[in-house]
LUMPA-740636 format. One record per residue (C-alpha): residue in one letter; x, y, z. Coordinates in nm, 4 decimals, padded with zeros to 6 digits. Each point is the difference from the previous one (the first is absolute). Layout:
N
vexro:east:north:up
A:X:Y:Z
...
This chain:
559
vexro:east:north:up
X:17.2909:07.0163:-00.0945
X:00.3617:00.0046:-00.1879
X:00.0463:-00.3537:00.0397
X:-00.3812:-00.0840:-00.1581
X:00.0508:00.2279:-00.3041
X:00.3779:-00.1475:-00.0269
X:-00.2079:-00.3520:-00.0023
X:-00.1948:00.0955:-00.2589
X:00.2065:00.1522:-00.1938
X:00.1694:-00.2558:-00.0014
X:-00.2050:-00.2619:-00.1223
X:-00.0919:00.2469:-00.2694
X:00.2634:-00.0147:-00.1387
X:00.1078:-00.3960:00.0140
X:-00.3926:-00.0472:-00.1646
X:00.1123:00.2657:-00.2999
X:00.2922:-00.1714:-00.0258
X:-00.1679:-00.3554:00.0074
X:-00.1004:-00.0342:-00.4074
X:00.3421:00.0601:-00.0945
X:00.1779:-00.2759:00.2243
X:00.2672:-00.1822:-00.2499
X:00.1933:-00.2790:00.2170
X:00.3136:-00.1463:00.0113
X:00.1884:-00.2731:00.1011
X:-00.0021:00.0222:00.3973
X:00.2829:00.2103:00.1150
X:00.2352:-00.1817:00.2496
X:00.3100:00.0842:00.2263
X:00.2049:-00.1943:00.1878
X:00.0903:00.1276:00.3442
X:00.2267:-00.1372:00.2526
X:-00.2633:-00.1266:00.2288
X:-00.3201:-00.0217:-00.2637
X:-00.0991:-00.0270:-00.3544
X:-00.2800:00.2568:-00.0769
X:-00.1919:-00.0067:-00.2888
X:-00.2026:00.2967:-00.0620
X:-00.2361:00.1348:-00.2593
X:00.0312:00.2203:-00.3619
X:-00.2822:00.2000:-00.1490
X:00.0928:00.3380:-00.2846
X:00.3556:-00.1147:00.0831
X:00.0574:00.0473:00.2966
X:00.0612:-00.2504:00.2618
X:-00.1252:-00.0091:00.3554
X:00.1092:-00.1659:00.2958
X:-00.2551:00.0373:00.2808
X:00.0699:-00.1473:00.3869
X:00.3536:-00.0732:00.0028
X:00.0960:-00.0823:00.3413
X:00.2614:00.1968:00.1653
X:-00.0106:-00.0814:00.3288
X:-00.0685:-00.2755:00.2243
X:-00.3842:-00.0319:00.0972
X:-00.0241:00.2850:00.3256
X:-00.2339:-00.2038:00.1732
X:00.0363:-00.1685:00.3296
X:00.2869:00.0560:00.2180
X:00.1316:00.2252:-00.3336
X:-00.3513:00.2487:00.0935
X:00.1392:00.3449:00.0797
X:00.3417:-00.0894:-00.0873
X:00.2832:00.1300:-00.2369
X:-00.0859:-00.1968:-00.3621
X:00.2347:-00.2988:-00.0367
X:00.1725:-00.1128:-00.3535
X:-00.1371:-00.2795:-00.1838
X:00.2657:-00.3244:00.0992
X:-00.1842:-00.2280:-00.1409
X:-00.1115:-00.1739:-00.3554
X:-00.3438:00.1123:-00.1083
X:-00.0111:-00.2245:-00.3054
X:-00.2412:00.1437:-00.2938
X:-00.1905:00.3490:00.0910
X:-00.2626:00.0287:-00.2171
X:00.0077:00.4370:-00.0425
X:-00.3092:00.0226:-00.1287
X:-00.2796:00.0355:00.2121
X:-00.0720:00.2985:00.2088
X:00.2755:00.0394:00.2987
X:-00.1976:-00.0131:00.3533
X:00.0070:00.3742:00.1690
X:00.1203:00.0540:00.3172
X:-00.2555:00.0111:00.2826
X:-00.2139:00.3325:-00.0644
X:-00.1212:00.2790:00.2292
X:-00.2998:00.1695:-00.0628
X:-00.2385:00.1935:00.1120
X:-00.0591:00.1130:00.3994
X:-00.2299:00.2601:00.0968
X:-00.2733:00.0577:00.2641
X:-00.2364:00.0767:-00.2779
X:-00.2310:-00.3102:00.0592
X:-00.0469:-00.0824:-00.3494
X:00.3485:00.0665:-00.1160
X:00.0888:-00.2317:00.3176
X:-00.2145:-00.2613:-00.1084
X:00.1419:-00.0033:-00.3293
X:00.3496:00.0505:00.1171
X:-00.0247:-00.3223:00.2195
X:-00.0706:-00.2182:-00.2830
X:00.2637:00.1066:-00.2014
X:00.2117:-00.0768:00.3031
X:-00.0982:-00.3589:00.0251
X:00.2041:-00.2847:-00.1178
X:-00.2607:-00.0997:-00.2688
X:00.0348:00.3563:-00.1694
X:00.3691:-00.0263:-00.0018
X:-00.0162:-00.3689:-00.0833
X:-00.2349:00.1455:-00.2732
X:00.2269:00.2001:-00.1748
X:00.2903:-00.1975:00.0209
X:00.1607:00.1251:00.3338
X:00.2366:-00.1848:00.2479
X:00.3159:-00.0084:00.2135
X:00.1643:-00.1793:-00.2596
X:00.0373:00.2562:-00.2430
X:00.3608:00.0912:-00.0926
X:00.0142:-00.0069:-00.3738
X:00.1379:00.2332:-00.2526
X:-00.1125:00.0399:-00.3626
X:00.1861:00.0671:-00.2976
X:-00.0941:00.1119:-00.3537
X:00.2262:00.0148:-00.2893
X:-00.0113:00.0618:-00.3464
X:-00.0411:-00.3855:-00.1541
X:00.3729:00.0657:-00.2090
X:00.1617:00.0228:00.2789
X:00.2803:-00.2263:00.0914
X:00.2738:-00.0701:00.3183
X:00.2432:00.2132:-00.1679
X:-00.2406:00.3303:-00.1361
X:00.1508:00.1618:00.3099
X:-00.3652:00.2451:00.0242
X:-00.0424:00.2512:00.2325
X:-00.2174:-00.0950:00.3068
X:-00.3267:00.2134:00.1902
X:-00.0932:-00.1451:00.3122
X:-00.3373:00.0999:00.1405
X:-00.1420:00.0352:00.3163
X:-00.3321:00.0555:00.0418
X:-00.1680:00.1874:00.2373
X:-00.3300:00.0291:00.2050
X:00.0789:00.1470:00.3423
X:00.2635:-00.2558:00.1461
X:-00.3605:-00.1876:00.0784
X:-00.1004:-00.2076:-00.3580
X:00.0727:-00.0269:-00.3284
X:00.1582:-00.2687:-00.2541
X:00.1814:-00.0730:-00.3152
X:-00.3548:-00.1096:-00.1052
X:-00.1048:00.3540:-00.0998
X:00.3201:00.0662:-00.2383
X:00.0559:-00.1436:-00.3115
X:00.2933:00.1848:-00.2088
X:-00.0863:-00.1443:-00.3166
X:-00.0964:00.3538:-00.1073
X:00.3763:00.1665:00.0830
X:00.1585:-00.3083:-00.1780
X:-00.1430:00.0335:-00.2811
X:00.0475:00.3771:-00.0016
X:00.3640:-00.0904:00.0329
X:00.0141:-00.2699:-00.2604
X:-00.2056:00.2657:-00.2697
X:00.2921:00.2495:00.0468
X:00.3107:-00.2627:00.0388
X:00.0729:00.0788:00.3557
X:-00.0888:-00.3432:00.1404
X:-00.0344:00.0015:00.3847
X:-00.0562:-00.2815:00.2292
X:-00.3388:00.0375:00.2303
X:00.0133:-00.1504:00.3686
X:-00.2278:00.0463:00.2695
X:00.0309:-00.1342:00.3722
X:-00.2731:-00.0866:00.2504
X:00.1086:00.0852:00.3734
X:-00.1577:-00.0154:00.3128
X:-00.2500:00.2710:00.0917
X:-00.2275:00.1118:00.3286
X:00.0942:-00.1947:00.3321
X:00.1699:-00.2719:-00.1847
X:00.2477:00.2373:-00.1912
X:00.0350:00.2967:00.2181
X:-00.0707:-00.0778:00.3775
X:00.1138:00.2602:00.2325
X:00.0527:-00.0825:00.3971
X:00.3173:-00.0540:00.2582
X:-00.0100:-00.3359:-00.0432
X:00.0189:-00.0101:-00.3814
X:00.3032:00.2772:00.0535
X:00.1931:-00.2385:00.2502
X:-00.0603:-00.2929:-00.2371
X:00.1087:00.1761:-00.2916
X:-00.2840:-00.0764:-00.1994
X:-00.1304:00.3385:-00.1316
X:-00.0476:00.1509:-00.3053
X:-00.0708:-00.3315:-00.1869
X:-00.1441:00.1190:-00.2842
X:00.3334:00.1504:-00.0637
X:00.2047:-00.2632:00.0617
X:-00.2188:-00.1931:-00.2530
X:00.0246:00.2547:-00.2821
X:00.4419:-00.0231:00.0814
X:-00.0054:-00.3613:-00.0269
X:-00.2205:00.0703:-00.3292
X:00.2756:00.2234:-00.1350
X:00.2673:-00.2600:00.1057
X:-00.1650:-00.2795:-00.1983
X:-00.0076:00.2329:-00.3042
X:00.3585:00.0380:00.0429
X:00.0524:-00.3877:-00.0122
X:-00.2568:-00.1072:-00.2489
X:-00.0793:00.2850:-00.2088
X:00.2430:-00.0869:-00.2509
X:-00.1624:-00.3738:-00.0806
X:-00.2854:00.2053:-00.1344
X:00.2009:00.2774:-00.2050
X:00.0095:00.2808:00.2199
X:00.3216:00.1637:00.1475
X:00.0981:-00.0126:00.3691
X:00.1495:00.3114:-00.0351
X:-00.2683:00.2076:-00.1532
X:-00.2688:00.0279:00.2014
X:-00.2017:00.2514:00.0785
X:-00.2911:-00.0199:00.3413
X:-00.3241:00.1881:-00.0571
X:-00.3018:00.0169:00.2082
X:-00.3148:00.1883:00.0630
X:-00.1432:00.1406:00.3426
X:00.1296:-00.2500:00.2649
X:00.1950:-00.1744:-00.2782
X:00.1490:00.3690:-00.0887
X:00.1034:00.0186:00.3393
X:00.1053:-00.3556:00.0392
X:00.2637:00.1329:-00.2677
X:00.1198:00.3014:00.1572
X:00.0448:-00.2499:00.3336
X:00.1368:-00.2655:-00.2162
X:00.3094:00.2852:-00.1046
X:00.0296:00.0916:00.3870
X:00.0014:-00.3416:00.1337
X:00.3451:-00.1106:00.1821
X:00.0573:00.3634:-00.0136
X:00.0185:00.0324:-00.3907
X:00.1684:-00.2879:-00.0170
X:-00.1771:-00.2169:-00.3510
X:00.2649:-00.2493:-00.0453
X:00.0211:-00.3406:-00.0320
X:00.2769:-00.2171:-00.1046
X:00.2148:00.3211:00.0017
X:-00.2305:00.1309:-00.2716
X:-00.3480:00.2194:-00.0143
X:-00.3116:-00.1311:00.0162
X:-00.1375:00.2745:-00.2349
X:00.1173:00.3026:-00.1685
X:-00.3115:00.2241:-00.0345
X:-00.3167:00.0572:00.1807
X:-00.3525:00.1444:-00.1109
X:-00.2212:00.1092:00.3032
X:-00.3794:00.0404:-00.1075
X:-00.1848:00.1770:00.2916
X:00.2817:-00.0449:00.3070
X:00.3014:00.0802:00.1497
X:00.0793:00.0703:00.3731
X:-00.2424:-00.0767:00.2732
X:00.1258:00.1272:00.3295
X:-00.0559:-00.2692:00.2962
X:00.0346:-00.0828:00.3067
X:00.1841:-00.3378:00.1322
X:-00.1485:-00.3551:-00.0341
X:00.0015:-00.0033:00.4390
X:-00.2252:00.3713:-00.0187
X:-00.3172:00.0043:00.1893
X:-00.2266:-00.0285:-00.3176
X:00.2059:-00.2939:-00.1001
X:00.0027:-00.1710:00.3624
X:-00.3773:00.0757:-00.0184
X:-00.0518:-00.1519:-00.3197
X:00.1737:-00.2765:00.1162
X:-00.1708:-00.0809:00.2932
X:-00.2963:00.0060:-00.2145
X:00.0253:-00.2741:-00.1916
X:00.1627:-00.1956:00.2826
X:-00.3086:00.0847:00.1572
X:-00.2437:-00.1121:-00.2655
X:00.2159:-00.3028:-00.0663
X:-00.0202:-00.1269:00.3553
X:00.3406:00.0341:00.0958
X:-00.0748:00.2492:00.2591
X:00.1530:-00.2233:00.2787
X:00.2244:-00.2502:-00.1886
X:00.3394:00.0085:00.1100
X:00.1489:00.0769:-00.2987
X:-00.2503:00.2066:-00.1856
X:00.2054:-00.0487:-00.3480
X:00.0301:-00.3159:-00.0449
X:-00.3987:00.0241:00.0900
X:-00.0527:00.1789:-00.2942
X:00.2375:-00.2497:-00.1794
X:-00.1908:-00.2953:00.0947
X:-00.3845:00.1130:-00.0666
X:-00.1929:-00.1228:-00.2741
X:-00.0197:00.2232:-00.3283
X:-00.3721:00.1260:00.0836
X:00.1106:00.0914:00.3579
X:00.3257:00.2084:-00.0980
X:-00.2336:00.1272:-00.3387
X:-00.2887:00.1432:00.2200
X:00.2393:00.1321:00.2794
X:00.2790:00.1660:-00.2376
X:-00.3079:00.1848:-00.1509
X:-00.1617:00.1222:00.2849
X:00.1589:00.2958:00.0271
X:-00.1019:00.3347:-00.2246
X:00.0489:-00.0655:-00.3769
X:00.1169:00.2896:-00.2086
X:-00.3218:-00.0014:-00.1671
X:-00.1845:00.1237:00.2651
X:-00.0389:00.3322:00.2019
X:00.3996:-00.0795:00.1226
X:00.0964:-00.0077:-00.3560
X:00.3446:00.0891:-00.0121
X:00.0358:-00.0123:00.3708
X:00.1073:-00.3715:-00.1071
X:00.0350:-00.2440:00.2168
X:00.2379:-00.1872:-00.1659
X:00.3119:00.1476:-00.1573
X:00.3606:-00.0062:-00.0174
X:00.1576:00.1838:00.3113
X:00.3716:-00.0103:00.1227
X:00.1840:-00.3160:00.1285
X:00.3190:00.0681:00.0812
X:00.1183:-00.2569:-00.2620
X:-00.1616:-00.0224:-00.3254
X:-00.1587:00.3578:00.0334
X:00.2647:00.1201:00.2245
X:-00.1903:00.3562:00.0400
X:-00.3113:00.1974:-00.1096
X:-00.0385:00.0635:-00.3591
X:00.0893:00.3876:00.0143
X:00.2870:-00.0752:00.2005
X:00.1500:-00.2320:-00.2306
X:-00.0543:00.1742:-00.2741
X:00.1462:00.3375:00.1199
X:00.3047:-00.1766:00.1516
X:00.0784:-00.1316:-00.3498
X:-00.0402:-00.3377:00.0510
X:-00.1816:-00.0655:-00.3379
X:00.1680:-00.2411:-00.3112
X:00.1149:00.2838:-00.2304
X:-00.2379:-00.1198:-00.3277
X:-00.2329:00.1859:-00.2507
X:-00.3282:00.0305:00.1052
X:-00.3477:00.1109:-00.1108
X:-00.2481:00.1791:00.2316
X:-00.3011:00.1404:-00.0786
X:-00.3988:-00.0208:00.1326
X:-00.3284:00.0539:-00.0982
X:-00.1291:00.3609:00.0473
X:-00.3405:-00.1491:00.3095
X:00.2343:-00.2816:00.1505
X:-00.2342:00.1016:00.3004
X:-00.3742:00.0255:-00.1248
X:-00.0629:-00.3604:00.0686
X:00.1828:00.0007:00.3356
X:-00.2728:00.2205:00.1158
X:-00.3286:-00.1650:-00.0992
X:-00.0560:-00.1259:00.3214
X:00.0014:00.2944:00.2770
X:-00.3278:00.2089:-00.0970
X:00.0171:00.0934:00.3988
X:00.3255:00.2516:-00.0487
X:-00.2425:00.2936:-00.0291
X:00.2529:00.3033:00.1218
X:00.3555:00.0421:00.0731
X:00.0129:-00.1067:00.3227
X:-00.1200:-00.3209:-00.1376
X:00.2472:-00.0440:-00.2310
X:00.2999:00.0855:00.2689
X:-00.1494:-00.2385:00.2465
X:-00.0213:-00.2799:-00.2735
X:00.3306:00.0537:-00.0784
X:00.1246:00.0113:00.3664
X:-00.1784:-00.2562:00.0650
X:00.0644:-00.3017:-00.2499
X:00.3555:00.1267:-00.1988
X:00.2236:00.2119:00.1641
X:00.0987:-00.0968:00.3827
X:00.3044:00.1994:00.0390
X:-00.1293:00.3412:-00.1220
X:-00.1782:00.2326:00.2422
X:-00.4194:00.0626:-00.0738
X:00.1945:00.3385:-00.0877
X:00.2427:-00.1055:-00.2470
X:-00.2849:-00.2011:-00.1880
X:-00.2088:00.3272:00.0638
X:00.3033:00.2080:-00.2207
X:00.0028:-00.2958:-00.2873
X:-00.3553:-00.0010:-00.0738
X:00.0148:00.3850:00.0093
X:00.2314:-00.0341:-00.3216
X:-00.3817:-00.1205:-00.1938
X:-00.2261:00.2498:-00.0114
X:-00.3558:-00.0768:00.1450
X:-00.1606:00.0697:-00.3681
X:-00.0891:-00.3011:-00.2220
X:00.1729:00.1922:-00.2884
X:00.3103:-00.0705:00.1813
X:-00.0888:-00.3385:-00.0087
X:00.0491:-00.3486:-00.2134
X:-00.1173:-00.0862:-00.2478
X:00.1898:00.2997:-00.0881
X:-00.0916:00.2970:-00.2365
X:-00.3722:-00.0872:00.0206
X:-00.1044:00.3127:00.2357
X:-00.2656:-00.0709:00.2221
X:-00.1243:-00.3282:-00.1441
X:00.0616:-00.3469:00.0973
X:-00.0185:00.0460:00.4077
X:-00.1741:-00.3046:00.1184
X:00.0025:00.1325:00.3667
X:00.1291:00.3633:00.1551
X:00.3709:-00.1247:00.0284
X:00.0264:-00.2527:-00.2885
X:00.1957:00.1755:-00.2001
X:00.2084:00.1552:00.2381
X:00.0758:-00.3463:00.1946
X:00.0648:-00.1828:-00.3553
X:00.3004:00.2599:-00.0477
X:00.1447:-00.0196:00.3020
X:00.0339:-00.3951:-00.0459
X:00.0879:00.0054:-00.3451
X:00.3176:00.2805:00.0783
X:00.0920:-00.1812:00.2780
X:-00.0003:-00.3426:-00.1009
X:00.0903:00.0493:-00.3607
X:00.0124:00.3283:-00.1941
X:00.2256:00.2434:00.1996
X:00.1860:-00.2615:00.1922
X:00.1116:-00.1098:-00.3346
X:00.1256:00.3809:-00.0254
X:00.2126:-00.0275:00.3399
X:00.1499:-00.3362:-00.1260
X:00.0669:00.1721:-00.3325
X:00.1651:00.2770:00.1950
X:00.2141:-00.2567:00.2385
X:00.0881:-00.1879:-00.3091
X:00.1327:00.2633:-00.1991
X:00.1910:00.1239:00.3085
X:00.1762:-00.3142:00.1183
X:00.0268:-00.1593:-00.3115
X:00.0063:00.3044:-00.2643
X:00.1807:-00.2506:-00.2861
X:-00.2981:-00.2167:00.0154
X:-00.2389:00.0997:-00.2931
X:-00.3657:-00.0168:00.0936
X:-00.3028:00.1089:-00.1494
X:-00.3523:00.0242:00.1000
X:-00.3524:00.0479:-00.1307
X:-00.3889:00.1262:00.0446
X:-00.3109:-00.2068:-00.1050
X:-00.3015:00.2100:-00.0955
X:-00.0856:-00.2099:-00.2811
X:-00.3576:-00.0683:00.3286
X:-00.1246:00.3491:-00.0475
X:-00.3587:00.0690:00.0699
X:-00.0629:-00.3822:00.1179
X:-00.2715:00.1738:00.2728
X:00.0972:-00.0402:00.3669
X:00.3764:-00.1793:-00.0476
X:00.1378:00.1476:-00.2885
X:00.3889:-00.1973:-00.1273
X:-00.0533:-00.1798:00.2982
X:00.2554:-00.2118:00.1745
X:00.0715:-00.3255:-00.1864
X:-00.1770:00.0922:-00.3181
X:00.3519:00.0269:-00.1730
X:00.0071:-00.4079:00.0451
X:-00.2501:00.0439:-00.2891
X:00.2166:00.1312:-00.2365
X:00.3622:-00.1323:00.0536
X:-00.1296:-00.3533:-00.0079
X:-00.1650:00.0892:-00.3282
X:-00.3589:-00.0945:00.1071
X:-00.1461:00.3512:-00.0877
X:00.1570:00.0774:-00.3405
X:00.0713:00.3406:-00.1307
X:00.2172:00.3032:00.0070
X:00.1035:-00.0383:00.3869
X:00.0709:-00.3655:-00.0082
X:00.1820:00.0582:-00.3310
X:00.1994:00.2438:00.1714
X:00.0922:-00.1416:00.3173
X:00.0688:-00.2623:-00.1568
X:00.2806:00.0479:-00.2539
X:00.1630:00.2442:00.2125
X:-00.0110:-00.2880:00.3198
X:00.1807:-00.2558:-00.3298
X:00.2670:00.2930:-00.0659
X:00.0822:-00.0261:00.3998
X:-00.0255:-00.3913:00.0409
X:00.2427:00.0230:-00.3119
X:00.2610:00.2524:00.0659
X:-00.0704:00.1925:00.3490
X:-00.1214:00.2608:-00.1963
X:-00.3741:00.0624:-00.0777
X:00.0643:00.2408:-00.3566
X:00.2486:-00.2367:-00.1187
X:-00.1484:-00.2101:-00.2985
X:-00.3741:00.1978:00.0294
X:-00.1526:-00.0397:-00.3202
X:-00.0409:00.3136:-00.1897
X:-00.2430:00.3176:00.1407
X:00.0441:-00.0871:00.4054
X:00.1027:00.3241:00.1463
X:00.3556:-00.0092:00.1817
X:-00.0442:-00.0880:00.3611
X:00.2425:00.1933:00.1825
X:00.2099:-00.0901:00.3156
X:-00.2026:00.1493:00.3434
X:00.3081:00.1100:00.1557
X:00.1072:00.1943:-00.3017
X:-00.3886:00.1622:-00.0529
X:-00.2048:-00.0927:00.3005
X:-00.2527:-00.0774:-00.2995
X:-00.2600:-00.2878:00.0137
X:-00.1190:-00.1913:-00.3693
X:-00.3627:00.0530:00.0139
X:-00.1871:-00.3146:-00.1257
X:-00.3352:00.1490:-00.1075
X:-00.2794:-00.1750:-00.1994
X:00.1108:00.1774:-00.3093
X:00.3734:00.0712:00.0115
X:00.2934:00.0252:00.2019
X:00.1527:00.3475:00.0925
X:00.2224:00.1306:00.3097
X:-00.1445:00.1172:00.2773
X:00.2223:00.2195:00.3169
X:00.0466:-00.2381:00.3407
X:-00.1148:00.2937:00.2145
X:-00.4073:-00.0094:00.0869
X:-00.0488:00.0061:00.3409
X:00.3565:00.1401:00.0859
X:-00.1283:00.0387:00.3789
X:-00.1089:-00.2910:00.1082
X:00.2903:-00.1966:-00.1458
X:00.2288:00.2666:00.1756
X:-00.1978:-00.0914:00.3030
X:00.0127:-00.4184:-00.0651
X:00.3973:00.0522:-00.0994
X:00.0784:00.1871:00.3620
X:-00.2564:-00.2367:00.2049
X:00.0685:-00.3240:-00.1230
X:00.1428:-00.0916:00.3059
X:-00.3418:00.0184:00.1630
X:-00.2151:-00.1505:-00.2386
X:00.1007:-00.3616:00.0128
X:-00.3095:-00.2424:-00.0088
C-alpha cells in the first residue's frame, strides 16, 4: 500500500514540477574508473545509476559485492536505475495469490526495471556546486521490509532545494542494495560461506564509495550523515553496529550522524536458526537443488526466473506472516557479530548523533491481513507461532496481556471504538507496531543514553495521519513528507529541522524562525510531535507497561 501511494506521490510531484523544467548544460564528473554525465532541472543536478559495484550476477549471486576494477567508459546517469529483484505479495488468499504470482514473474520485474544487475547509487546536488564546496552529505536507504524497494521511488529534489532556499546546501545520495533472497538469504550454508547479510554489505561498500568519490561531486567525505526509513531505518542502526561499532574506513568515519525513520533494534536469531535453515531449504527446494551436491553453487548457477520464483516462494511480509519476515538481517558471527539488542547493550555502536522517531500506527497496516485472530488465544498462538520461538506460549501470553482486549486500547490510536476491521485488529496492529518500531525505539533510546550518555539524540512522534479511518499515521506515511511529495506544515517541519542535523549534528541549530526547540531525550524523555497543524512536545511514556515488559524480555522475542 506504502510503496503505491509513495509511487504516486511521486510522480505527482515530478508532473507539477514538469512546466517549470529550465535546463542546463549536462552536468559531468570525472571518476577514476567512469565519466558520468547526469542531468539538471530548477538547479539541481542528478546523477541516477552510478555503478558501485561489480554486476552480482553469476558466480558473484549471493556473494559479498565486489569493487568496480575496471573502466566503464561514459555512464549516461540519466535514465531510471534498474531495482533490485522485488518481492511481493504471498498469501493463500487465491486471488491475492494469483495476483502475487504475476508480480513475481520475470516479466513484472523486467517490467519495472528490475534485475540482478542493479548496484547503482544516485546523487543530487545543488547545480553550483563544485569539487571543492566541501557540502555536507545524507545518504539514504530505503526501506520496504528487507524484501523490495528501489532508489526509483526517491527523488530528493524537494530537500535540495529546501536546502539551497535557506543557504544550507546539502548533497542528496541514495543507494540501491540487494533485497529478499538475493540480499538477505538466511541458511548454514550461506553462514559457512560467509555470504549473509548482503544487503548490508552492499549499503557498506555504498558508504565506502562515497568516501572515495563524493568529493568529485562537491560533497565532503567527512560529513555525512546515513538516514533511512523502516528497513532502511534499521539498516542504519545495523550500519552503526556493524564490525562491532566499528564505521571506519581509511582510519576515518564513514558518517557522523544518523536519522532513523520508523526502526531501530530488531532482536534475531542466527543466520544457521531453524527458520533460517527452513527458509533455506525452501528455495533450494523450489530451485531444484534438492539433491545437487553442492546446493550453493546450485543456486549460483540457475537461471534468473528459476532463483526469482524460488527466492519468492516463501511468505512475503505482505501477507498474513507480515512481519514474521522471511528475509531479514540476523547474526553472522562476522559482519553482524551478534543480535541487534545484544550489540547495542554491549556498547558496540559508532558513538554519532542520531535521530529517532516513528509514526504514531507503524502497525495498522501490518495487520490488514489476519481477520481470523478473533480472541486472545488467537493472538498468543499467532504470535507463538510465526515470531517468537524462544519465548514460552506463557511468556507471549504475559506480553499481549500488557494490551488491553478493548479496541479503545487500540491503533489507530485515540479514536475509541472505531476503526476495528475485525475483533483483534486493533489490538494485533499495536502489538506489531510497539514491538517492531514504537517502544523498541524507547529501549534503544534507553540503552543509548546509558552506554553512550555523551551522545546527543533526539526523537519524534508523527500524528500529522489522524483520523485516516482504519490505519491512522501509518507506517511509512512519513516518506510522504520528508521527501517533500506531500507539502505542508509536517514536511516543512521535518524538513528544516532534518537540514539543521545534516548541517551541524544538531536539529535546532540554524531552524528558521518560530520552530519550537527540540530538546535532547536523555535530558527530557520528550518526543517533537509532528501534527498536521503544528509541532509541540509530547512525554515518551504511553504504554509504560508493555515497554517495561519488551525492555526485560527482549531476550525472548527475537524473530
Amino acid at each position: 500500500m506504502w510503496y503505491l501511494l509513495s509511487l504516486a506521490a511521486l510522480f505527482a510531484h515530478l508532473s507539477a514540477a514538469a512546466p517549470t523544467i529550465n535546463k542546463r548544460a549536462d552536468p559531468t564528473v570525472k571518476l577514476d574508473y567512469a565519466n558520468i554525465v547526469g542531468s539538471s532541472v530548477l538547479g539541481v543536478d542528478s546523477f541516477k545509476g552510478i555503478p558501485y559495484a561489480q554486476p552480482p550476477v553469476g558466480k558473484l549471486r549471493l556473494k559479498p559485492p565486489q569493487p568496480i576494477t575496471t573502466n566503464l567508459g561514459t555512464i549516461q546517469a540519466t535514465g531510471l536505475p534498474r531495482a533490485c529483484p522485488q518481492m511481493y505479495l504471498s498469501s493463500d488468499n487465491i486471488p491475492e495469490d494469483i495476483l502475487g504470482r504475476f508480480i513475481n514473474t520475470p516479466f513484472f520485474q523486467t517490467v519495472s526495471n528490475a534485475g540482478e544487475d542493479c548496484l547503482t547509487i544516485n546523487i543530487q546536488r545543488p547545480s553550483s556546486a563544485t569539487p571543492t564546496s566541501k557540502l555536507p552529505v545524507v545518504f539514504w536507504i530505503f526501506g520496504g521490509a528487507f524484501e523490495l524497494g528501489s532508489t526509483q521511488l526517491y527523488d530528493g529534489t524537494s530537500l535540495v532545494l529546501r536546502s539551497m532556499a535557506q543557504n544550507r546546501d546539502i548533497i542528496y545520495v541514495a543507494v540501491n542494495y540487494r533485497v529478499g533472497g538475493f540480499g538477505f538469504m538466511p541458511g548454514s550454508d550461506i553462514l559457512k560461506d560467509g555470504s549473509a547479510n548482503l544487503g548490508h554489505l552492499d549499503q557498506r561498500l555504498g558508504l565506502q564509495w562515497v568516501a572515495d568519490n563524493i568529493a568529485k561531486f562537491g560533497g565532503d567525505p567527512e560529513k555525512v550523515t546515513i538516514w533511512g526509513e523502516s528497513a532502511g531505518s534499521i539498516s542504519v542502526y545495523n550500519q552503526m553496529t556493524l564490525y562491532d561499532g566499528d564505521n571506519t574506513y581509511k582510519g576515518k568515519p564513514l558518517f557522523r550522524a544518523a536519522i532513523m525513520d520508523s526502526g531501530s533494534v530488531v532482536p534475531a536469531d542466527p543466520v544457521d536458526c531453524p527458520k533460517g535453515n527452513a527458509i533455506y531449504n525452501k528455495v533450494v527446494s523450489e530451485a531444484g537443488c534438492a539433491n545437487a551436491a553442492n546446493k550453493l553453487d546450485c543456486l549460483r548457477s540457475a537461471d534468473y526466473t528459476t532463483f526469482l520464483n524460488a527466492a519468492n516462494s516463501v511468505p512475503a511480509f505482505l501477507s498474513y506472516n507480515s512481519v514474521a519476515l522471511s528475509y531479514l538481517p540476523r547474526p553472522d558471527g562476522k559482519a553482524l557479530t551478534a543480535s541487534a539488542d545484544v550489540l547495542g547493550k554491549s556498547g558496540h555502536i559508532a558513538k554519532v548523533p542520531f535521530i529517532i522517531g516513528d509514526q504514531e500506527d507503524e502497525g495498522t497496516i501490518f495487520a490488514l491481513m489476519q481477520s481470523n485472530l478473533t480472541t486472545t488465544d488467537h493472538v498468543v498462538d499467532y504470535l507463538s507461532t510465526l515470531y517468537f520461538h524462544s519465548a514460552t506460549k506463557q511468556q507471549v501470553r504475559d506480553l499481549v496481556a500488557t494490551y488491553p482486549d478493548d479496541p479503545s486500547a487500540g491503533s489507530p490510536f485515540r479514536t475509541g471504538p472505531f476503526n476495528q476491521l475485525y475483533p483483534q485488529y486493533k489490538r494485533l496492529a499495536a502489538i506489531l507496531g510497539d514491538l517492531v518500531f514504537t517502544l523498541s525505539r524507547r529501549v534503544f533510546l534507553n540503552i543509548a543514553n546509558q552506554k553512550q550518555p555523551d551522545v546527543p539524540s533526539w526523537s519524534y512522534l508523527a500524528t500529522y495521519g489522524y483520523g485516516i479511518p482504519f490505519i491512522g499515521t501509518f507506517h511509512a506515511s512519513d516518506i510522504l513528507t520528508t521527501h517533500g511529495y506531500t507539502p505542508g506544515i509536517p514536511s516543512t517541519s521535518i524538513q528544516n529541522y532534518y537540514l539543521s542535523f545534516i548541517n551541524t549534528m544538531d536539529p535546532n541549530k540554524g531552524m528558521p524562525f518560530g520552530f519550537p526547540n527540540w530538546p535532547r531525550w536523555g535530558e527530557s524523555k520528550k518526543l517533537l510531535n509532528f501534527s498536521a497543524l503544528g509541532n509541540s512536545l509530547l512525554s515518551d511514556d504511553f504504554r509504560a507497561t508493555s515497554a517495561k515488559y519488551i525492555a526485560d524480555h527482549v531476550d525472548i522475542l527475537h524473530i
